[in-house]
C-alpha positions in Angstrom: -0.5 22.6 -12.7 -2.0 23.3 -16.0 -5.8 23.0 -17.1 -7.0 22.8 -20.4 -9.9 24.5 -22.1 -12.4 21.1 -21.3 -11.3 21.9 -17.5 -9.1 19.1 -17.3 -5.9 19.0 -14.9 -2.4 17.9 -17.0 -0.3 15.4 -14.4 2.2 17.7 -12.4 5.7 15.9 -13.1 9.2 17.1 -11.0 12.4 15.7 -11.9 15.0 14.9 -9.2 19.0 14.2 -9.3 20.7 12.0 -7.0 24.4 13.6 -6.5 27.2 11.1 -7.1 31.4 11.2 -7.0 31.9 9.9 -10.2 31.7 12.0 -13.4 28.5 13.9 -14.1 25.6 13.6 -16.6 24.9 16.6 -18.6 21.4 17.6 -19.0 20.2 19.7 -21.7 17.7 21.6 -18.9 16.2 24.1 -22.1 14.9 20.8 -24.4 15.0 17.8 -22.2 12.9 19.6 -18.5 11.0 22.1 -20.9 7.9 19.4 -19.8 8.7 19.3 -16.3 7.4 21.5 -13.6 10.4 21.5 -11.5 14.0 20.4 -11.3 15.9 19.8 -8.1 19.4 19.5 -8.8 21.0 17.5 -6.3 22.4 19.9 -3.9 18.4 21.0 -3.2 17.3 19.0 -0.1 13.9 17.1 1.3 11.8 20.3 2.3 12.8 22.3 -0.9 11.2 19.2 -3.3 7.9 19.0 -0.7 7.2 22.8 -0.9 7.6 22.8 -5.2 6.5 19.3 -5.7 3.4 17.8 -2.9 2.2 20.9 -0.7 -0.1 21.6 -3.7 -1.4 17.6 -3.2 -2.5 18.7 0.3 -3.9 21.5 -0.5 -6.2 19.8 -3.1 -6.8 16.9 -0.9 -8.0 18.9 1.7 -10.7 20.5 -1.0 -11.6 17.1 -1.2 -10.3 15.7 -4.5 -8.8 12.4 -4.9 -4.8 13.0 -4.8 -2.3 10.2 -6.1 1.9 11.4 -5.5 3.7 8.7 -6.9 8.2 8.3 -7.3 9.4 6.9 -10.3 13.2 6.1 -11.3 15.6 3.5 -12.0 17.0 1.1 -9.0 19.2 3.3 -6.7 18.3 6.4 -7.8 16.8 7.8 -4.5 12.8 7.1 -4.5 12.1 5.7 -1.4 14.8 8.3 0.0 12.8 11.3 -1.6 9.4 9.7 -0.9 9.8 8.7 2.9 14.0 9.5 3.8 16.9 7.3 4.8 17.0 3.8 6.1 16.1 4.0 9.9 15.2 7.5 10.2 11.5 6.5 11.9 13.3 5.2 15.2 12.1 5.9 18.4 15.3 8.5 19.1 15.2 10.1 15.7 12.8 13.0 17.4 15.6 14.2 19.5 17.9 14.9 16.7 15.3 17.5 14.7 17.3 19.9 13.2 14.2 21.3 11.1 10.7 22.5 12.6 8.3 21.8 9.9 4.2 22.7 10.9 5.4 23.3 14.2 6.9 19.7 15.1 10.9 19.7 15.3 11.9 16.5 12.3 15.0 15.7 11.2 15.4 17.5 7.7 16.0 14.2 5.8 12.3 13.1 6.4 11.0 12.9 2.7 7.5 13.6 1.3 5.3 11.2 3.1 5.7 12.4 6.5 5.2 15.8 6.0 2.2 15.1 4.2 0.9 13.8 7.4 2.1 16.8 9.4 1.1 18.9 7.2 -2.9 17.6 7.4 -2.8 17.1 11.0 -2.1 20.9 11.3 -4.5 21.6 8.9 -7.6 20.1 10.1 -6.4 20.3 14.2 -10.3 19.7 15.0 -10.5 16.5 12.8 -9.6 12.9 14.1 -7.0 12.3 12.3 -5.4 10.5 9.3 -6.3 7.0 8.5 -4.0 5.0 6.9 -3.5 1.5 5.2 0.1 0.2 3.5 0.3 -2.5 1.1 3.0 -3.7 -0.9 2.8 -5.4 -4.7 5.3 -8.0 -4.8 5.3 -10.5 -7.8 2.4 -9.0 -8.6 0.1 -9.8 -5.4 -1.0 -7.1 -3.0 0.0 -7.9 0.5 -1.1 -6.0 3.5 1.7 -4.3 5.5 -0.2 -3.5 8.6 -2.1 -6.7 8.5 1.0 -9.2 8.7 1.4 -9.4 5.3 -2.2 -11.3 4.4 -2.3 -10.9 0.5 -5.6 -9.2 -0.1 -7.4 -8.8 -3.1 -8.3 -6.0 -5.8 -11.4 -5.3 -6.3 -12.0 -6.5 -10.3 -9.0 -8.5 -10.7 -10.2 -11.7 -10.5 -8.7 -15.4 -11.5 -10.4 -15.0 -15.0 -8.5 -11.6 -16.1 -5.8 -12.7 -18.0 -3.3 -10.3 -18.8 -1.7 -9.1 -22.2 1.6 -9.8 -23.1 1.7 -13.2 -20.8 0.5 -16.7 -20.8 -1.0 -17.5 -17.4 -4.1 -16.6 -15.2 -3.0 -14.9 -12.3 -4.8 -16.6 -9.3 -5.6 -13.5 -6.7 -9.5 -13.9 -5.6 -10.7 -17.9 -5.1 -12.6 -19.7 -7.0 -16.6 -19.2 -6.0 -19.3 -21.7 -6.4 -22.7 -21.5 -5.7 -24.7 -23.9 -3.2 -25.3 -26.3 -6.3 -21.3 -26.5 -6.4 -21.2 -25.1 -9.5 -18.7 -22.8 -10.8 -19.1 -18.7 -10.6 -16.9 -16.9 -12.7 -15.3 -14.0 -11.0 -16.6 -11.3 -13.7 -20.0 -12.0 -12.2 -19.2 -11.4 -8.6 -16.6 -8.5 -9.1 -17.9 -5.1 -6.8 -19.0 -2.3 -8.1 -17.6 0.8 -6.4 -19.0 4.6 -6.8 -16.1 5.6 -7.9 -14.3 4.8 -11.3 -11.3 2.2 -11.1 -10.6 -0.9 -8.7 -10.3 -0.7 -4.9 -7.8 -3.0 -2.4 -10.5 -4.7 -0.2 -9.5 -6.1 3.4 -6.6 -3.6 3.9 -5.9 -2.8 7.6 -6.5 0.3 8.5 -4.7 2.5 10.9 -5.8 6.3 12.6 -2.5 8.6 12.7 -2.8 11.3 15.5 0.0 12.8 16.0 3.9 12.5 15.1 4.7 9.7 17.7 2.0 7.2 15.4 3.6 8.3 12.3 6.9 7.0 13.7 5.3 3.6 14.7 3.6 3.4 11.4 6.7 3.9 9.5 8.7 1.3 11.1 6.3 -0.9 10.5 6.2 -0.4 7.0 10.1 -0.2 6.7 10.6 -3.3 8.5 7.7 -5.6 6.7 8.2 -4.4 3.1 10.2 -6.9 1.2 13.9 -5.2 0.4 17.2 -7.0 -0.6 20.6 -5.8 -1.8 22.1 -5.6 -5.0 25.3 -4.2 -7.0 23.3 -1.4 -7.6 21.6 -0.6 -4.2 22.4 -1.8 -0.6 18.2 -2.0 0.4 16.7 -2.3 -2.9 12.7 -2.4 -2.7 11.6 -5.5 -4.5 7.7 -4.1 -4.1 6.1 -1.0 -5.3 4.4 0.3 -1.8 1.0 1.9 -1.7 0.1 4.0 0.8 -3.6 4.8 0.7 -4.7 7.9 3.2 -8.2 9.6 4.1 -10.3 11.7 6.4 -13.4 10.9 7.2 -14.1 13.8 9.1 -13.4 16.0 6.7 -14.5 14.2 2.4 -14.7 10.7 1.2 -11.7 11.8 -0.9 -8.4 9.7 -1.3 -5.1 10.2 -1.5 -2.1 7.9 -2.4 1.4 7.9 -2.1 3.5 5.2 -4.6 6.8 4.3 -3.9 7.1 2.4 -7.1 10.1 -0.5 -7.1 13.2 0.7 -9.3 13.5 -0.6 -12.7 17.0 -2.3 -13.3 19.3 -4.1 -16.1 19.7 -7.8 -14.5 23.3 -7.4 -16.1 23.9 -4.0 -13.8 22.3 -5.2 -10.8 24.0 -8.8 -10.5 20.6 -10.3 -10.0 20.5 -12.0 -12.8 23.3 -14.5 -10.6 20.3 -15.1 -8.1 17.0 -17.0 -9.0 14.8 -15.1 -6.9 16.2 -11.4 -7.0 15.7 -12.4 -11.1 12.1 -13.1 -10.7 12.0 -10.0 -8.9 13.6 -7.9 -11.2 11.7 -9.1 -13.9 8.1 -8.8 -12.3 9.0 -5.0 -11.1 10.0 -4.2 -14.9 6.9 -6.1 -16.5 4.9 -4.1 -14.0 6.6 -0.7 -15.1 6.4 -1.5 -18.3 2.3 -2.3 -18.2 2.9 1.3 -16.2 4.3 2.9 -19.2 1.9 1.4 -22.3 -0.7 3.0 -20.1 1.1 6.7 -20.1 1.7 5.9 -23.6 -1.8 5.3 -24.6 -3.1 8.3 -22.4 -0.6 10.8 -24.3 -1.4 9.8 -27.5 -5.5 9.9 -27.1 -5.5 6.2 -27.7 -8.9 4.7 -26.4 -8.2 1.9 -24.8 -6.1 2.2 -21.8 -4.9 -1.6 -21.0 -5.1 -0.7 -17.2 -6.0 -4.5 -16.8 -2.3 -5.6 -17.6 -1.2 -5.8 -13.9 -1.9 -5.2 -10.1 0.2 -1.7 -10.0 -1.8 -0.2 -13.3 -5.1 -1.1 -11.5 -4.4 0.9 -8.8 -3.3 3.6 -10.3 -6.5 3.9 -13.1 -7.9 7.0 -11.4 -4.8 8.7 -10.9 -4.1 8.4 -14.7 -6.5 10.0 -16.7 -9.2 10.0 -14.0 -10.8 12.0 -11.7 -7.9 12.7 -9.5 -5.0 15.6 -8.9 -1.9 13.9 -9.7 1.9 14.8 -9.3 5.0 12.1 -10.3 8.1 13.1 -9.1 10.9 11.5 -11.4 14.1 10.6 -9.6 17.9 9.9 -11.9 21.5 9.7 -11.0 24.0 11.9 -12.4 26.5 9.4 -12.6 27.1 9.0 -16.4 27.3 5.2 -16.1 23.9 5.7 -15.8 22.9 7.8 -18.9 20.5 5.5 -20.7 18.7 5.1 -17.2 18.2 8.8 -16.7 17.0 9.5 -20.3 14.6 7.0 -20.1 12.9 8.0 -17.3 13.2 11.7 -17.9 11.6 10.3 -21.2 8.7 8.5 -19.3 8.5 11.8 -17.1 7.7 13.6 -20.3 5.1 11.3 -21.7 3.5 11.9 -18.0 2.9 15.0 -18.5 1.0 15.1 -21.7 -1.3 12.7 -19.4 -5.3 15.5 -18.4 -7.1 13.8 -15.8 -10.9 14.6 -15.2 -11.8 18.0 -12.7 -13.5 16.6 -9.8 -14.1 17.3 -6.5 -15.8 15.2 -3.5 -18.5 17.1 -1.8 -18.2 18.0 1.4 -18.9 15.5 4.3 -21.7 16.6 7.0 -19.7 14.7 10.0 -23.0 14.3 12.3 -24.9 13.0 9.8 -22.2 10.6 8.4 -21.4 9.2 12.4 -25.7 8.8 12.2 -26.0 6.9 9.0 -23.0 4.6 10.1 -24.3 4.1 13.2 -27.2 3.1 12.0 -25.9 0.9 9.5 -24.0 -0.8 12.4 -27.0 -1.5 14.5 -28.3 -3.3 11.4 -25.3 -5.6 11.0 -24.8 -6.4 14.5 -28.4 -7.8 14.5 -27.6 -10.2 10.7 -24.1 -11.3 13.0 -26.3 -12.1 15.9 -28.8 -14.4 14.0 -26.0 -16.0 12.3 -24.1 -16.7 15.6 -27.3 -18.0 16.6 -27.7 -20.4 13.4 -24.1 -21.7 14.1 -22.5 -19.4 10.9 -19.9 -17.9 12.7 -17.6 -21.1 12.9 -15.3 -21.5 15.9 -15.2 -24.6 18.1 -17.0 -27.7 17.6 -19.5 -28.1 20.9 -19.6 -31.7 19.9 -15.8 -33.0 20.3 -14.4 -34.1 23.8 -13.2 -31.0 26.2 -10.1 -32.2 26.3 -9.6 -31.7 22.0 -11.3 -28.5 22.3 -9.0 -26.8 24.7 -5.7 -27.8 23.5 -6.7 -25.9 20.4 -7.5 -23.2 22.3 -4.3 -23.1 23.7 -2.2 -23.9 20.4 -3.9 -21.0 18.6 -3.1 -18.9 21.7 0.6 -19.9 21.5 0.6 -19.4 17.5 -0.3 -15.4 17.9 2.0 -14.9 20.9 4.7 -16.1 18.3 3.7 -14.9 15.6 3.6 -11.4 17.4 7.2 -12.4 19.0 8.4 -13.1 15.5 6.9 -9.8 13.9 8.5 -7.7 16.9 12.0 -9.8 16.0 11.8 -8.7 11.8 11.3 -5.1 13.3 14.2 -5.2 15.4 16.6 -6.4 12.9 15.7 -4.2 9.8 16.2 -1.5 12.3 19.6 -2.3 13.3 19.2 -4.6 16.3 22.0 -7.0 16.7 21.9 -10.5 18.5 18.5 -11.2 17.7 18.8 -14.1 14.8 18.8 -17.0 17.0 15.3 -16.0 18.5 14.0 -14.9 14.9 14.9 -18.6 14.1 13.5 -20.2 17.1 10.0 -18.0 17.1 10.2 -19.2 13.0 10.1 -22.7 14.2 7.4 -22.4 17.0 5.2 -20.7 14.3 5.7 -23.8 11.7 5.5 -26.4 14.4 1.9 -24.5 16.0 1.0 -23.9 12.2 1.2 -27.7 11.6 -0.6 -29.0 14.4 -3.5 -26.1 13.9 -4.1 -27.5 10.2 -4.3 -31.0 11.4 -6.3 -30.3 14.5 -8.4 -28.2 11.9 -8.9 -30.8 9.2 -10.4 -33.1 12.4 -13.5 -31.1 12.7 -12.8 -29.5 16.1 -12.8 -26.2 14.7 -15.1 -24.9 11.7 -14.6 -22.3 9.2 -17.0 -19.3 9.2 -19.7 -19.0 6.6 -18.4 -16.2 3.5 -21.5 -13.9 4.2 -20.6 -13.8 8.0 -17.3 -13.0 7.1 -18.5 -10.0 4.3 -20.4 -8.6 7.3 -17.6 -8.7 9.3 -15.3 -6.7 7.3 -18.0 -4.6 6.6 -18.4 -3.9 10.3 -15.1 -3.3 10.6 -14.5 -1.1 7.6 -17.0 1.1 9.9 -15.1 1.1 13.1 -12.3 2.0 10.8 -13.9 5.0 10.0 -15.7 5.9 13.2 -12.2 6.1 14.2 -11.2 8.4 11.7 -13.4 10.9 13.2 -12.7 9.8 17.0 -16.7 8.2 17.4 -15.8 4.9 18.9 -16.8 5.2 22.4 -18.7 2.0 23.4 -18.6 0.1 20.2 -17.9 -3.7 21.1 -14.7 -4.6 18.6 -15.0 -8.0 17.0 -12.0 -9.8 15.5 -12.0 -11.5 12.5 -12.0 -15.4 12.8 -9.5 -18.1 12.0 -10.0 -19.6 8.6 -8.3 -22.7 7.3 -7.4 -20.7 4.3 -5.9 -17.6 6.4 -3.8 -20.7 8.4 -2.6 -22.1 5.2 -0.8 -18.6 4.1 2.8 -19.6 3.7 2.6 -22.7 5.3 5.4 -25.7 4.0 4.8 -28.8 5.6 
């Protein structure tokens, strides 16, 4: 990766073909990749394209800079493929059929990026406790949270009052706050300020990967909840661009992300345009990429102002373009010559990328003892605040005052609601993976979850159960942002877990009754 004179990193940028059996696209490899860092024609396979194109992210991460690998291309064209492998490849059995040993653990060679970017830092850092990871996808432009049963979570500084160029409506992802006089707060006012440059996901689940047996269960999580369709153009089209956000407490407070952007596509090519929803989809992945590429465009050509404001995806991504972070794009075409003006444009966008310096920077160096300490410490503190506001009736939960009789059959309905809910969850699994047989239970758990929804909201809207207070809530997450990370360095022994509660608002989530 280059560095200029100012000590500032140029954007790494690979570009990958997809073979095909049609008639191939010539590439003129001397004027057209003279930007690029590598190629890999398609005959190269998974491990070749991690060695050139993300061992280096590792590496860097490990230093304890803030890493971003991100897969761009048109629909089809082999991103997810490069970024994580083939459909199904994360199953239980897939172990048994290594025919690659890759940091000493036998994988299948058609494992992509991601998972040997977990290997790779488990065998790196054997004494640390190791990776924690969170998974959300952007779909129509919300985040939702992967590991979390897709509860849409916000973006820190992306409120309801950021409206965004190029289109006519406020995007409603943080609610509306008022103060105890019921008057209105506006969002730029309560946005949080983080130490670091750029906008954070806030509320993501967060989950400690050990060894390769929790990368497999993570990864069919994350295959089976992220939203995917078909389409002329690609039999399991992502319609979300997925952001996987890694770290190691043990080790820095660094951060490293891997984006598996959503492909952009004609409507024409793709046949969505003959469905109302894959249309809407279509649409909101190119606005997206588009906001994606005024951003790369504005970088490369000096310009000021960066609108990094235009959508969820650009957010996200403000420290990895232009800011303090090591970055590498990989760029994936087709050599199919039907799709020439695909290719060009993003071996075009590829280009532009790499025109992109971001800032030199390194985290320092965590002291591990005195981290667990201060956390500890900080915990003590906020188990005392939730114990006085437990005592002052803040935490919510049942109403004391309403007969036994109401009190328990909520009990037991919101027992019933998670058993299905986990029943249904277990049932999406199954089928993305390949289970047969199994849609006449996915129906019948669907309607138990509606039905137990329903009677939740009504029994809710009675009185018999009561919403916790916000702050109780903020020092909850808070508490269990720290467990989060006590378990990223294996310091959990004897720490009581508290679950967040039910909240009318978290019942309501896709509820149509």
């Amino acid at each position: 990766m280059a560095r200029s004179n100012d000590n500032r990193i140029a954007i790494s940028t690979s570009l990958r073909l997809k073979p095909t059996d049609s008639t191939k696209l010539e590439i003129d490899k001397e004027t057209l990749l003279a930007s690029f860092s590598h190629f890999f024609p398609s005959n190269q396979g998974q491990s070749k394209c991690y060695q050139d194109a993300c061992a280096e992210t590792v590496h860097e991460f490990l230093n304890g800079r803030n890493c971003t690998l991100f897969v761009y291309g048109q629909t089809g064209s082999g991103k997810t493929h490069t970024l994580f492998g083939p459909p199904n490849s994360f199953n239980t059995g897939s172990l048994e059929h290594a025919d690659e040993v890759f940091q000493g653990v036998p994988i299948p060679n058609s494992w992509g990026s991601f998972p040997r970017i977990i290997l790779h830092l488990l065998h790196a850092s054997k004494s640390s406790g190791g990776v924690t990871a969170s998974a959300v996808e952007i779909y129509m432009d919300n985040c939702y949270d992967l590991m979390g049963e897709k509860q849409k979570i916000a973006v820190a500084g992306y409120g309801r009052s950021s409206k965004t160029s190029g289109r006519g409506s406020f995007l409603e992802t943080c609610k509306v706050r008022r103060d105890t006089s019921g008057k209105w707060i506006p969002p730029r006012t309560t946005v949080e300020k983080t130490l670091e440059e750029g906008y954070q996901l806030t509320g993501a689940k967060t989950i400690v990967l050990r060894d390769v047996h929790c990368l497999l269960d993570f990864m069919r999580i994350v295959e089976a909840t992220r939203t995917s369709k078909s389409h002329n153009l690609n039999a399991r089209s992502s319609r979300s661009h997925c952001v996987i956000t890694l770290s190691m407490p043990s080790i820095s407070n660094a951060k490293c992300m891997c984006v598996d952007l959503a492909g952009s596509e004609r409507l024409a090519k793709s046949g969505s345009i003959e469905n109302n929803l894959k249309a809407a989809e279509a649409r909101n992945i190119n606005t997206s990429l588009t906001s994606l590429g005024r951003c790369i465009s504005a970088l490369a050509s000096g310009n000021g102002f960066v609108p990094y404001r235009d959508s969820v995806l650009t957010m996200l991504l403000k420290q990895s373009l232009g800011g303090r972070c090591f970055t590498s794009v990989i760029i994936t075409g087709a050599e199919a010559e039907e799709m020439h003006s695909e290719t060009m444009a993003s071996i075009k966008f590829g280009s532009r990328c790499a025109k992109v310096a971001n800032k030199s920077h390194f985290h320092q160096k965590i002291d591990k003892n005195r981290m667990v300490a201060e956390l500890l410490a900080e915990l003590q503190i906020i188990d005392g605040e939730i114990k006085i506001m437990v005592d002052a009736g803040s935490a919510g939960g049942i109403n004391e005052e309403f007969p036994k009789s109401l009190q328990l059959s909520f009990i037991n309905n919101m027992k019933k609601y998670e058993d299905h809910k986990i029943a249904l969850q277990t049932c999406k699994q199954k089928i993305k993976a390949g289970k047969a047989g199994l849609e006449k239970a996915k129906k019948y758990e669907e309607s138990q979850v509606r039905n137990l929804q329903g009677l939740l909201l009504r029994s809710m809207t009675t009185g018999v159960w009561t919403d916790p207070s916000p702050s109780y809530v903020k020092r909850l997450q808070r508490r269990i942002d720290i467990i989060s990370t006590l378990r990223g360095v294996g310091d959990v022994g004897g720490i009581t877990i508290i679950e967040m509660p039910l909240t009318l608002d978290y019942l309501m989530l896709g509820y149509e009754g």
